[in-house]
N, C-alpha and C positions, 0 to 999 in steps of 0.2 A: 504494500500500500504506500502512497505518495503520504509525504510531510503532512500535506494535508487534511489527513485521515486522521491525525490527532487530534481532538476534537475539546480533550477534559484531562485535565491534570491528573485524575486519577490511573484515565487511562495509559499516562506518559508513565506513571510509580508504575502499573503493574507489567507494560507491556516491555519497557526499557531497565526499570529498576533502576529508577533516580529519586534519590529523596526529594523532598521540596518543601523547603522553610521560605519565613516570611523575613526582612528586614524593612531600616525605614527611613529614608532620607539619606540614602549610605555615600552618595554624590555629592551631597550638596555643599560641601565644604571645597569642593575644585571652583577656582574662581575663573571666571569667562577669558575666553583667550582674545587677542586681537586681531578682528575679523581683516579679510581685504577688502579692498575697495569694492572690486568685481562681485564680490559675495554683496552686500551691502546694496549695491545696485540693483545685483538680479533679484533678489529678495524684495526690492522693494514692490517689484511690478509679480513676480513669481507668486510669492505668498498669498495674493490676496484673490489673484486668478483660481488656483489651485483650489480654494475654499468656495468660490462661488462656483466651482465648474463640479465638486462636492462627489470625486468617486476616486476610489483608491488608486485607478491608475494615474489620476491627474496630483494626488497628492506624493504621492512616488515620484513622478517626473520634476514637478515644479518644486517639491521641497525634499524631500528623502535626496533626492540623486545630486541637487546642488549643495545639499549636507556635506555628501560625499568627496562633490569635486572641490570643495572649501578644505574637508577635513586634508586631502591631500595638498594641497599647500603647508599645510603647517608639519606631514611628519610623512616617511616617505612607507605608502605602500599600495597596494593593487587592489581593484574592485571590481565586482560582477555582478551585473543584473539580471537574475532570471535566469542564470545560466542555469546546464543542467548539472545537478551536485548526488551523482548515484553513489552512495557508498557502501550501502550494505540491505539489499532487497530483501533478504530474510527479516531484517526487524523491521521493515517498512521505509528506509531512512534513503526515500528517493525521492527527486522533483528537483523545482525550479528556484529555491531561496529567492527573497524579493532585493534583499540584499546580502552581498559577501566581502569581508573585508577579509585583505592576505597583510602580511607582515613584508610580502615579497615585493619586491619591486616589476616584478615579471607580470605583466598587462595579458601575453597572449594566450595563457591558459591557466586556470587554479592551482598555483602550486601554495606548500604548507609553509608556513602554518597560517593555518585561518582562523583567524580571531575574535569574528564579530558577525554575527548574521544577524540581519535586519529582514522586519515581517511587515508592510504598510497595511493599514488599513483604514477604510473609510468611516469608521464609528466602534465602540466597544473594544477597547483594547484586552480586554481580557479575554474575547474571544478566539485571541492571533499567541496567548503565553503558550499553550502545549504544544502547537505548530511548530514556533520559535525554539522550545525546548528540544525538540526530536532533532531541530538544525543543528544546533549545540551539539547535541550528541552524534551526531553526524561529523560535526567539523572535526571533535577530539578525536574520533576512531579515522576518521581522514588523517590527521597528523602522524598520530602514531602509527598507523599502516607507512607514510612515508618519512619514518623515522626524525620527524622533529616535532615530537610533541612538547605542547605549552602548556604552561595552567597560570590562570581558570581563560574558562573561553566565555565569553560575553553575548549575550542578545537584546536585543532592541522591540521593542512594540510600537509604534507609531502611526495617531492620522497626520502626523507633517503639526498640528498642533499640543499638544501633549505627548509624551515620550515616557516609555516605562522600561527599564534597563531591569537586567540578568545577567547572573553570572553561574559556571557551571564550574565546581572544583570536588574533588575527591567522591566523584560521585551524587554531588550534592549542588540542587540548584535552589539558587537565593533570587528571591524574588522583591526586590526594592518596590514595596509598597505606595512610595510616592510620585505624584506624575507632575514630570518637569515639562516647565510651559517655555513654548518656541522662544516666544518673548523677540529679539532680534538675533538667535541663534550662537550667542557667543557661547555661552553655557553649553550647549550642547555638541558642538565642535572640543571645544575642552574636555567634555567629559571623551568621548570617542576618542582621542587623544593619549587620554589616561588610560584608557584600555587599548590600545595598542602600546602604549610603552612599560605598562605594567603587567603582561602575560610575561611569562619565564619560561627557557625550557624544562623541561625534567626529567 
């Protein structure tokens, strides 16, 4: 079954065997990075498009993916959208992540370690956490099949407005209970920042 098919936290505990706690506000102390210019602009006409046009593809393109191309300005690594991320079709843990972030510099195909999957959606973000989870779980057994695993590996929930971060370590995924608001997107680049520079091998 596709990423997709994870539907309930419960079902990510019994089909994956991942715990799952709660935290709360575990980000909030990273302070806002210094946007560029370019970001600033696009955002200004971006943002407000994406919300009146009100579907997850459009919040994806006009705010998730210029996230993206900001966040690589400030720290060097690779991204994918929708690509296809097969990694292990017995536990389900196949499809298209909405977004992937690599540590790699290498653009023309996912190489490890991957860091950060990202899930958009159009409303309820807590609809998109077990999806999100099985990506996680997917990226670590990616890593470690090619031999440069990280910990922890991080996920994202997002309509492009509100953003709800995860992190997946020793088995155990923590769910940051508070939802951080786009606001003009400094925060948010920061935080994605601190999770690429704080995964470790192991």
């Amino acid at each position: 079954m596709p990423y997709s098919d994870f539907k309930t936290l419960e079902q990510v505990n019994q089909t994956l065997g991942i715990t799952i706690e709660a935290g709360n506000e575990l980000y909030r102390h990273i302070e806002p990075i210094k946007l560029t210019q370019w970001f600033i602009d696009t955002m200004k006409m971006a943002y407000t498009k994406a919300i009146r046009i009100n579907t997850e593809s459009s919040r994806q393109a006009l705010i998730v993916d210029n996230v993206l191309m900001e966040l690589n300005q400030h720290v060097t690594i690779s991204f994918f959208l929708e690509n296809t991320f097969n990694v292990d079709s017995a536990k389900g843990l196949t499809g298209n992540p909405d977004g992937l972030i690599s540590k790699s510099d290498n653009q023309l195909y996912i190489t490890a370690p991957v860091v950060v999957l990202v899930e958009a959606k159009k409303s309820d973000l807590g609809s998109g956490l077990a999806q999100c989870i099985a990506e996680m779980e997917a990226a670590r057994l990616f890593n470690e099949q090619k031999g440069n695993a990280i910990s922890p590996i991080y996920g994202v929930v997002t309509d492009g407005v509100l953003w709800q971060f995860l992190s997946l370590q020793n088995n155990t995924v923590t769910i940051d209970s508070y939802f951080y608001n786009f606001d003009d997107g400094s925060q948010i680049v920061a935080i994605l920042k601190f999770f690429v520079e704080n995964s470790q091998a192991v």
